[in-house]
C-alpha positions as CSV (number, residue, x, y, z in Angstrom):
1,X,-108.8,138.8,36.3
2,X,-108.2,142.1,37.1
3,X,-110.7,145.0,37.3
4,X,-109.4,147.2,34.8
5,X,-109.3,144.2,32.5
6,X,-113.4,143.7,33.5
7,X,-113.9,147.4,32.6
8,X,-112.2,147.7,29.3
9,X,-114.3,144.6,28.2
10,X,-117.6,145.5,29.4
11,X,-116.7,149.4,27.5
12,X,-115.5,147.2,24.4
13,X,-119.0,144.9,24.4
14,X,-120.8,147.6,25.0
15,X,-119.4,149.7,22.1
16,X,-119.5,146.7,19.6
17,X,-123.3,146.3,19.5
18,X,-122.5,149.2,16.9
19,X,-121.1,146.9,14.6
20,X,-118.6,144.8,13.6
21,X,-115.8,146.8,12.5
22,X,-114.8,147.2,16.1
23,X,-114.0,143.0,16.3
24,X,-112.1,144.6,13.7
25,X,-110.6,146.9,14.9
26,X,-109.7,145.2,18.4
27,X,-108.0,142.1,16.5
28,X,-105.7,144.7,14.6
29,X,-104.9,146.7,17.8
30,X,-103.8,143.9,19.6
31,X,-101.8,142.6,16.8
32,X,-100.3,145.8,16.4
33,X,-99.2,146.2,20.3
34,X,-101.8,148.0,21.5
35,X,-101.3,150.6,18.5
36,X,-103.0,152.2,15.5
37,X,-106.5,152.4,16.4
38,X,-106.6,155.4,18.7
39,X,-110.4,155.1,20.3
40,X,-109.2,151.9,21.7
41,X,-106.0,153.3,23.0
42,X,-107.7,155.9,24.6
43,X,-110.5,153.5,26.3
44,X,-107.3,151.1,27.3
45,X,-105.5,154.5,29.0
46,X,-108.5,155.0,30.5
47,X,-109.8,151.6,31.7
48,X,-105.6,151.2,33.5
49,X,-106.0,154.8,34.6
50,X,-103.1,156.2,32.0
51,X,-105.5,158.5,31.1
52,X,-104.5,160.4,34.5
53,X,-100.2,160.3,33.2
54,X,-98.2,161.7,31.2
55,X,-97.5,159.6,28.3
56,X,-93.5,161.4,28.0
57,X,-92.4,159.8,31.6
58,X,-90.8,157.0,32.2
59,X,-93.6,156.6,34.9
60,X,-95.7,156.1,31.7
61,X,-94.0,153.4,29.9
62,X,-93.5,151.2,33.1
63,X,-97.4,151.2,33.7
64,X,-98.1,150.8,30.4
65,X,-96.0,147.8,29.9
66,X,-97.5,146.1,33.1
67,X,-101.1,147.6,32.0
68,X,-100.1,145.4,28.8
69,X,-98.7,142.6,30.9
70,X,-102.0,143.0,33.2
71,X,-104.2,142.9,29.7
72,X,-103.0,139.3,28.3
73,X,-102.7,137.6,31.6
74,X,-106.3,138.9,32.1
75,X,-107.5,138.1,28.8
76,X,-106.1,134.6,28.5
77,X,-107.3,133.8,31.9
78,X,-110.5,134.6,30.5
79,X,-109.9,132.9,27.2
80,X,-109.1,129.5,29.2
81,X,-112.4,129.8,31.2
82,X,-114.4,130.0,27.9
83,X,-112.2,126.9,26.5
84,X,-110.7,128.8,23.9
85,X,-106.8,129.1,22.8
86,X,-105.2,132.1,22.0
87,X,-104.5,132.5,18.4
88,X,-100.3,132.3,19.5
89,X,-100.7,129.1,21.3
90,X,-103.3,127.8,18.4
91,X,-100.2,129.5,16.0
92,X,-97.7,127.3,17.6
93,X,-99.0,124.2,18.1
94,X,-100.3,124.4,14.0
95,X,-96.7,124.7,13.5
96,X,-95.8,122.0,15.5
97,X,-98.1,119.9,13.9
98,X,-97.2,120.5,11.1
99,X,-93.2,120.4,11.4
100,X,-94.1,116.9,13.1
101,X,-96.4,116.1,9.9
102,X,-92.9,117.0,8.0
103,X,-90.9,114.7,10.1
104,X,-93.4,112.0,9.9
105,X,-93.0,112.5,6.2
106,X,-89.4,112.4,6.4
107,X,-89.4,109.1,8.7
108,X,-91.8,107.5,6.3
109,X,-89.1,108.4,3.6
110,X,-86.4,106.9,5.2
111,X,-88.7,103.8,6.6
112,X,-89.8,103.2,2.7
113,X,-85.5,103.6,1.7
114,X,-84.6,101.8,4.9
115,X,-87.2,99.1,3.4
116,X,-85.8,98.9,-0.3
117,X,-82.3,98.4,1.5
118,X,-83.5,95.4,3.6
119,X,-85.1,93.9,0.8
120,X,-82.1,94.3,-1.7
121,X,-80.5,92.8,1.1
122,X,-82.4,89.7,1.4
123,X,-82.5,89.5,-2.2
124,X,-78.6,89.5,-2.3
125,X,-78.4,86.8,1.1
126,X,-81.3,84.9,-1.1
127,X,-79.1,84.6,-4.0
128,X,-75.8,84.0,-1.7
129,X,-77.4,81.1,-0.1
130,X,-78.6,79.8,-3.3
131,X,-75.3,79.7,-4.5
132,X,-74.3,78.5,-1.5
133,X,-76.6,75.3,-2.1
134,X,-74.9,75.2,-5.6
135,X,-71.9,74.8,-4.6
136,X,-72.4,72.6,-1.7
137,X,-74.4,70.6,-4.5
138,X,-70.8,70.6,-6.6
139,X,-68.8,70.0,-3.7
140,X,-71.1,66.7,-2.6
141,X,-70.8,65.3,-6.6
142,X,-66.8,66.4,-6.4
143,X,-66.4,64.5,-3.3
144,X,-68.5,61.8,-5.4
145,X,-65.6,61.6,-8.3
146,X,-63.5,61.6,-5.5
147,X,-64.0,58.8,-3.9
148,X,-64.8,56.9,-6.8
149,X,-61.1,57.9,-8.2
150,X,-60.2,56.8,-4.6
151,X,-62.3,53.1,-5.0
152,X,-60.7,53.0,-9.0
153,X,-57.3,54.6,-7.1
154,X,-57.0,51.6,-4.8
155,X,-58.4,48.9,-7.5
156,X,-55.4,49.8,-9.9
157,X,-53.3,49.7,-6.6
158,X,-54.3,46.2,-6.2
159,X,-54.4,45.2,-10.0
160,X,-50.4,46.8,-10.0
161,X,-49.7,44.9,-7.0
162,X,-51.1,41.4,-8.6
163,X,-49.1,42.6,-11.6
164,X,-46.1,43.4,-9.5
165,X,-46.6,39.6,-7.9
166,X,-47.1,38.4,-11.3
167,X,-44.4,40.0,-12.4
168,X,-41.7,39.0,-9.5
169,X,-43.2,35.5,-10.1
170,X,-42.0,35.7,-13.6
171,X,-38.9,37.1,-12.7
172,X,-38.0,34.0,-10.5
173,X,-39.4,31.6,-13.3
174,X,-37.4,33.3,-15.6
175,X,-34.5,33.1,-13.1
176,X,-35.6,29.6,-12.2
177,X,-35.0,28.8,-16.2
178,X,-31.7,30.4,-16.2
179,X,-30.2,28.4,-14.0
180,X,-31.6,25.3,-15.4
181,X,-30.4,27.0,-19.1
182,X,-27.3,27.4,-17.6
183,X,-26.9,23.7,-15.7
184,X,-28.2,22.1,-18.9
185,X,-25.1,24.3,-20.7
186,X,-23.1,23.4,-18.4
187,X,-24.1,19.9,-18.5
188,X,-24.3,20.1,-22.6
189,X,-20.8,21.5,-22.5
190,X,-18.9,19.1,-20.3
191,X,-20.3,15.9,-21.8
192,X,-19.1,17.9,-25.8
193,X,-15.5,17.7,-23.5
194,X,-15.4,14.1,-22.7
């Protein structure tokens, strides 16, 4: 911490016993750039030796920029050693927490949709496979009828083939007849000629 910085501080406490409008007052200065409350800018001038410049030189405006520089490195140097964050770094990270509280929100959103889809999904493979079972269940009793018409298929195969035997059997007993129609005709006619 630099010296100056030790000075202004030690003017500032001892100043403040007066009250607390200075707190005040110091919490608006800073936010302001160093601005708008002229008894600090004076004892800041004076604490970083400005006091001794003119403030129309560019001379000026370099050393108060680094006198300005000098102040927050000093002061959050100090602020660190008594375990406290500035109010920007405490400003950022509430926003981060709370742009991550957002996204966690969001996730849990999409996790909760993401869910619904996965379960309409296994509702929709639960009632595939279930008609899956169905028709493998219709399939099994059509391959059933199946092979029964097969088994009734090859049983009216054999009954037409006893038929068929049946029938050429009667065929060559009716053939067999014909000829013995005819010989006997024959027979019948030649002993009507003699």
């Amino acid at each position: 911490m630099d010296k100056q910085f030790l000075q202004f501080w030690g003017d500032f406490f001892i100043n403040s016993a007066k009250g607390q409008r200075q707190l005040e007052d110091m919490t608006k200065w800073m936010r302001q750039g160093f601005k708008g409350v002229d008894y600090l800018t004076v004892l800041f001038q004076k604490s970083y030796g400005l006091d001794r410049i003119s403030e129309a030189g560019d001379e000026y405006v370099k050393m108060w920029k680094e006198a300005i520089e000098n102040f927050e490195k000093s002061l959050n140097d100090y602020l660190n050693l008594m375990g406290v964050v500035p109010r920007k770094e405490h400003q950022i990270l509430l926003n981060k927490y709370e742009n991550l509280g957002e996204e966690v929100a969001n996730l849990r959103k999409v996790v909760a949709n993401q869910k619904k889809e996965i379960s309409g999904c296994e509702k929709a493979v639960s009632a595939k496979e279930r008609s899956l079972e169905d028709k493998k269940k219709i399939i099994e009793e059509q391959k059933k009828v199946v092979m029964s018409q097969k088994k009734e298929n090859n049983s009216y195969e054999k009954t037409v083939d006893g038929l068929r035997k049946e029938l050429d059997s009667q065929k060559k007993a009716i053939a067999d007849q014909k000829k013995v129609i005819a010989a006997q005709e024959k027979k019948s006619s030649s002993t009507k000629t003699q």
